[in-house]
N, C-alpha and C positions, 0 to 999 in steps of 0.2 A: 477120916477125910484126907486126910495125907499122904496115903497109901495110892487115895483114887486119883489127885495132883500128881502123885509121880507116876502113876500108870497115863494118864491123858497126854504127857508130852510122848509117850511111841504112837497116840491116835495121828494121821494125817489132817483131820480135819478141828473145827474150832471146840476147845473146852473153855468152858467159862463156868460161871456160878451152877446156873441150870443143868448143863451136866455132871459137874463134881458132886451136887447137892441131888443129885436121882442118883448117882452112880454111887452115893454113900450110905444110901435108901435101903437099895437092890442088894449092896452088899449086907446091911445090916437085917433086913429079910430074910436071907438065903442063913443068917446064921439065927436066925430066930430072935432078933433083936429088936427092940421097939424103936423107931427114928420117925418125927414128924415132919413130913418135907413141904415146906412154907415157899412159896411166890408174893413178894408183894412189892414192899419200897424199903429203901432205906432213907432215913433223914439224916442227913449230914448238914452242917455248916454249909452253904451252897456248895452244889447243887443238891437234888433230890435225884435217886436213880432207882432203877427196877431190879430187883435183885432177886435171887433164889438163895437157900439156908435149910440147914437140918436142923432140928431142936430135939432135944431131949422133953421129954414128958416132964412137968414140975421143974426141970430146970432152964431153958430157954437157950437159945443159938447156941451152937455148937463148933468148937474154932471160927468166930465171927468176933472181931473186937467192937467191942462193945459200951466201952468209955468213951470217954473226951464229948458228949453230943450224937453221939451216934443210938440210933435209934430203931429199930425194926417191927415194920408191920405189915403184919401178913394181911394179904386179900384174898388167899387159899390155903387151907393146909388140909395136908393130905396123908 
């Protein structure tokens, strides 16, 4: 996922969750890798926001921090 953050700043246009998190998908695809790519919400201490996340199979988000109250639930995974 890191690799797809340093690639998005040469993109011109907007990267945010929804792209980093397909574009970590796509990559892990192409190398025949398992990644489940999740849209839904995150709960945080106010506010609540819509976010995109890759997850590992059995182990759950993937460079997403994930302490303090922070909570993630998918309304698709894909």
């Amino acid at each position: 996922m890191r690799e797809t953050r340093h690639t998005g700043r040469w993109w011109p246009g907007r990267v945010a969750c929804a792209e980093t998190s397909l574009g970590s998908v796509l990559a892990a695809a192409f190398l025949r890798q398992d990644l489940t790519w999740c849209l839904g919400a995150r709960f945080l201490p106010p506010p609540t926001e819509y976010h995109a996340w890759v997850e590992l199979p059995g182990v759950g988000p993937v460079g997403e921090y994930t302490e303090g109250g922070r909570h993630h639930h998918a309304a698709l995974r894909i």
